[in-house]
TIVO-657109 format. One record per residue: residue in one letter; y, z, x of N, C-alpha, C in turn. Coordinates in steps of 0.1 Angstrom, whole numbers. Last residue first. Layout:
BEGIN
[site "A", [Y, Z, X], [Y, Z, X], [Y, Z, X]]
...
***
This chain:
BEGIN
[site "X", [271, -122, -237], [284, -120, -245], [283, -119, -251]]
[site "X", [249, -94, -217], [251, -106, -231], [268, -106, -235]]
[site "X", [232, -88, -193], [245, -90, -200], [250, -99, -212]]
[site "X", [207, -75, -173], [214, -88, -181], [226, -82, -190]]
[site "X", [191, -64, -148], [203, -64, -152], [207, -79, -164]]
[site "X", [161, -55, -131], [172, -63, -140], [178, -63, -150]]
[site "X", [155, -45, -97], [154, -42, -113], [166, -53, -120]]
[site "X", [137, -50, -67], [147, -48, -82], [144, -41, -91]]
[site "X", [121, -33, -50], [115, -47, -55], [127, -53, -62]]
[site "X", [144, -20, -23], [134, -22, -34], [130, -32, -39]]
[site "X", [141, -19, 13], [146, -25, -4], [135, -25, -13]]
[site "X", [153, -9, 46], [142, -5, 31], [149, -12, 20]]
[site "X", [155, -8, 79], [159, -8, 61], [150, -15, 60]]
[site "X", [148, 15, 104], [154, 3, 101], [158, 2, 82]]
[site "X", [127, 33, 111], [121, 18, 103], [128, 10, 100]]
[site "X", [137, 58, 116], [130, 53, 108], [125, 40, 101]]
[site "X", [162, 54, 129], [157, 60, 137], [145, 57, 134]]
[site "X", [183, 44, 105], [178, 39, 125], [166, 42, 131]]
[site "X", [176, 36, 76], [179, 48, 84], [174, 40, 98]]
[site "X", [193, 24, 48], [185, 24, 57], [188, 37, 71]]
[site "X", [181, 12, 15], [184, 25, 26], [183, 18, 37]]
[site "X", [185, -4, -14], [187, -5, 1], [188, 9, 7]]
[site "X", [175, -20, -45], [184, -7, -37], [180, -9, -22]]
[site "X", [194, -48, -63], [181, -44, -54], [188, -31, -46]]
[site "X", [192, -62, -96], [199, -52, -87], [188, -48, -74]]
[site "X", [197, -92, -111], [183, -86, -100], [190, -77, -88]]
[site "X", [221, -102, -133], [214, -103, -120], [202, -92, -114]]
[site "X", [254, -101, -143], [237, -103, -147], [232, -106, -137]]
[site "X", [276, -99, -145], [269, -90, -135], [254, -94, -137]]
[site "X", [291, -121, -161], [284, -121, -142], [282, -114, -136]]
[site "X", [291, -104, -185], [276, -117, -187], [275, -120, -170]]
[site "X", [301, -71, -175], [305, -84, -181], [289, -94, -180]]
[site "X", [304, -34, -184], [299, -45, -181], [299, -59, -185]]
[site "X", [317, -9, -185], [324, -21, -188], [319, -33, -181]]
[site "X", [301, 5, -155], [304, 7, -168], [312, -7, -170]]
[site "X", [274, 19, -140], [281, 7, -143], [285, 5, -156]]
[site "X", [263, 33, -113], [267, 38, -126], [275, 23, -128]]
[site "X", [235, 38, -95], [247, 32, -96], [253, 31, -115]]
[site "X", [220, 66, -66], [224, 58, -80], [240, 46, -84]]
[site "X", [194, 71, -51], [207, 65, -48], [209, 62, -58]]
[site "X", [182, 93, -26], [179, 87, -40], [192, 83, -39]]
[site "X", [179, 104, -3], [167, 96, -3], [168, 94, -17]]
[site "X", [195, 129, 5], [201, 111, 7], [189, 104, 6]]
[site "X", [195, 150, -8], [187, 150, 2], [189, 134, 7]]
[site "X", [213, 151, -29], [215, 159, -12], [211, 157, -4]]
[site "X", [220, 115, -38], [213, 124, -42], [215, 135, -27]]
[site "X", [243, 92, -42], [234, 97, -38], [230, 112, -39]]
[site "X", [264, 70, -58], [262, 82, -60], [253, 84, -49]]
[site "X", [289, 43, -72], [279, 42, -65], [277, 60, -61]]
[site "X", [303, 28, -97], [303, 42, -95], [289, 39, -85]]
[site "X", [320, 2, -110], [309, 4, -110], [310, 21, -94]]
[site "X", [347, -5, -119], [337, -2, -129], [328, 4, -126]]
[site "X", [364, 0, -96], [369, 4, -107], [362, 6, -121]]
[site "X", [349, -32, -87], [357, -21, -83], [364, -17, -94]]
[site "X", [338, -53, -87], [332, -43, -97], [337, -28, -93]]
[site "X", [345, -76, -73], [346, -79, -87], [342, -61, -94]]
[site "X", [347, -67, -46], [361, -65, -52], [358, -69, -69]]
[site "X", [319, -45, -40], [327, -57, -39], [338, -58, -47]]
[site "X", [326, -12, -20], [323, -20, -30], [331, -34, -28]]
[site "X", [322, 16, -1], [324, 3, -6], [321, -8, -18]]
[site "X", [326, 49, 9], [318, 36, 0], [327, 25, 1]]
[site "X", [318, 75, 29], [326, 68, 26], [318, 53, 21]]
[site "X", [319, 107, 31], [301, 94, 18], [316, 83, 19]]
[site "X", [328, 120, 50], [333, 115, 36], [327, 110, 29]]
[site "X", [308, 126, 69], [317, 133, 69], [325, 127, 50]]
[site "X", [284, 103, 60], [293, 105, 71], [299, 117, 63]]
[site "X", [266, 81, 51], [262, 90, 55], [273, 101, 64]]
[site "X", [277, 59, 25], [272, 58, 41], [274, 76, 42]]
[site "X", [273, 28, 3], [274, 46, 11], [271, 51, 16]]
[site "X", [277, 3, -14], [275, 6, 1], [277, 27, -1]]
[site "X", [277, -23, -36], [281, -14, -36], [275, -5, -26]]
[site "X", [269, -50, -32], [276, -45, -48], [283, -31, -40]]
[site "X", [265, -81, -15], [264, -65, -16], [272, -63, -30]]
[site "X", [238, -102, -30], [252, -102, -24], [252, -88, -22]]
[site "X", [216, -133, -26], [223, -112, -22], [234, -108, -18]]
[site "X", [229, -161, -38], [225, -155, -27], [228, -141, -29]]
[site "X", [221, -179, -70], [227, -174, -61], [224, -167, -49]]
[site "X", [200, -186, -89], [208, -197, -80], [218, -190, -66]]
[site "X", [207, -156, -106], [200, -167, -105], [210, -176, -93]]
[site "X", [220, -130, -87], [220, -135, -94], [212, -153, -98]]
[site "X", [211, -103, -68], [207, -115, -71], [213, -122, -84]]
[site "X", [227, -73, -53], [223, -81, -66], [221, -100, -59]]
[site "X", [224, -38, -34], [229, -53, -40], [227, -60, -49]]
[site "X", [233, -8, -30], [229, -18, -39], [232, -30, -39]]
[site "X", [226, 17, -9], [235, 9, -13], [226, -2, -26]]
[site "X", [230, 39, 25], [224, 34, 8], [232, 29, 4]]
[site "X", [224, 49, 51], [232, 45, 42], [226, 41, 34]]
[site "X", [208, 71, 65], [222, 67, 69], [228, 64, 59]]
[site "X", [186, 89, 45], [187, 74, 46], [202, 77, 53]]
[site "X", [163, 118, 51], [174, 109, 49], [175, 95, 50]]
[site "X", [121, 119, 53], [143, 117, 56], [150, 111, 50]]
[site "X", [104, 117, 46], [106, 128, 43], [118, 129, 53]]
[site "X", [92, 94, 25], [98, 98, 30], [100, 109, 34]]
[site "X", [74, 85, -2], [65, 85, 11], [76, 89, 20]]
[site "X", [102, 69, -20], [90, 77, -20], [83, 80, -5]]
[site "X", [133, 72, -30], [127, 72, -20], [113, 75, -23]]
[site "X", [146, 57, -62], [143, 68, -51], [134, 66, -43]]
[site "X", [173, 52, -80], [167, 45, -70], [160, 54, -62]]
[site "X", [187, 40, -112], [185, 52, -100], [175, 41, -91]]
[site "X", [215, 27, -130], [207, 24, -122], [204, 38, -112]]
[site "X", [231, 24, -161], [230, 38, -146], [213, 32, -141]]
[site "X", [253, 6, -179], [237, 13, -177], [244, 18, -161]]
[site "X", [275, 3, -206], [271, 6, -196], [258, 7, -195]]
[site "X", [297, -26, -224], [283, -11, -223], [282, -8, -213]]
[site "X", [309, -49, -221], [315, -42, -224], [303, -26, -223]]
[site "X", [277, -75, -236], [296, -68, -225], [302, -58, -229]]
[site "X", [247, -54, -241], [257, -63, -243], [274, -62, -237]]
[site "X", [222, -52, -220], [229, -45, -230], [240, -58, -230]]
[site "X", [188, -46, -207], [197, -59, -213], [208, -50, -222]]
[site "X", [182, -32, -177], [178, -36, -195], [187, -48, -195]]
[site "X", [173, -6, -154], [173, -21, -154], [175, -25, -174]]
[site "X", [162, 18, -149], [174, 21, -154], [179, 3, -156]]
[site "X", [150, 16, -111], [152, 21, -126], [163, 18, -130]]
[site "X", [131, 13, -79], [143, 13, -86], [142, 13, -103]]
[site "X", [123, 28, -50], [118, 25, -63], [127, 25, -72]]
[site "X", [109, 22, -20], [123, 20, -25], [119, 20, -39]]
[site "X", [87, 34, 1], [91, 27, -10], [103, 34, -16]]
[site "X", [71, 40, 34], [82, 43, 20], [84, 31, 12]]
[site "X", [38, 53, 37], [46, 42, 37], [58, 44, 28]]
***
């Protein structure tokens, strides 16, 4: 069975960084695309950050964490990481990783991991 296994979750204060990993287990393919979302209390999943399997790893991100936050994958596209720097108190939230492949089961999320922020 695969599992999505996510890391690298704490509490730091504004302005710091952390690096979120994420790896595939029970797999033995590629993911199309990978990505990260977030929970924030009271709030709905939002996307953070997207990469996609193509000719360019072409990415996306949401417009609040563009220019901070660094989305990566691994050769084998079954690990996914997220780099986040100059972190603010509204990134705080329940980072969740995502693959997903078509051919294999469609998409995959991890349990989280959590993100806090202190002013």
């Amino acid at each position: 069975q695969v599992q999505l296994v996510e890391s690298g979750g704490g509490l730091v204060q504004s302005g710091e960084s952390l690096r979120l990993s994420c790896e595939a287990s029970g797999s033995d393919f590629g993911f199309h695309v990978m990505g990260w979302y977030r929970q924030a209390p009271g709030q709905q999943r939002e996307l953070v950050a997207i990469i996609r399997n193509d000719d360019r790893k072409t990415t996306d991100y949401e417009d609040s964490v563009k220019g901070r936050f660094t989305i990566s994958v691994g050769t084998a596209w079954n690990t996914v990481y997220l780099q986040m720097n100059s972190l603010r108190p509204e990134d705080t939230a329940v980072y969740y990783c995502y693959g997903y492949a078509a051919k294999y089961g469609g998409a995959y999320w991890g349990e989280g991991t959590r993100v806090t922020v202190s002013s």
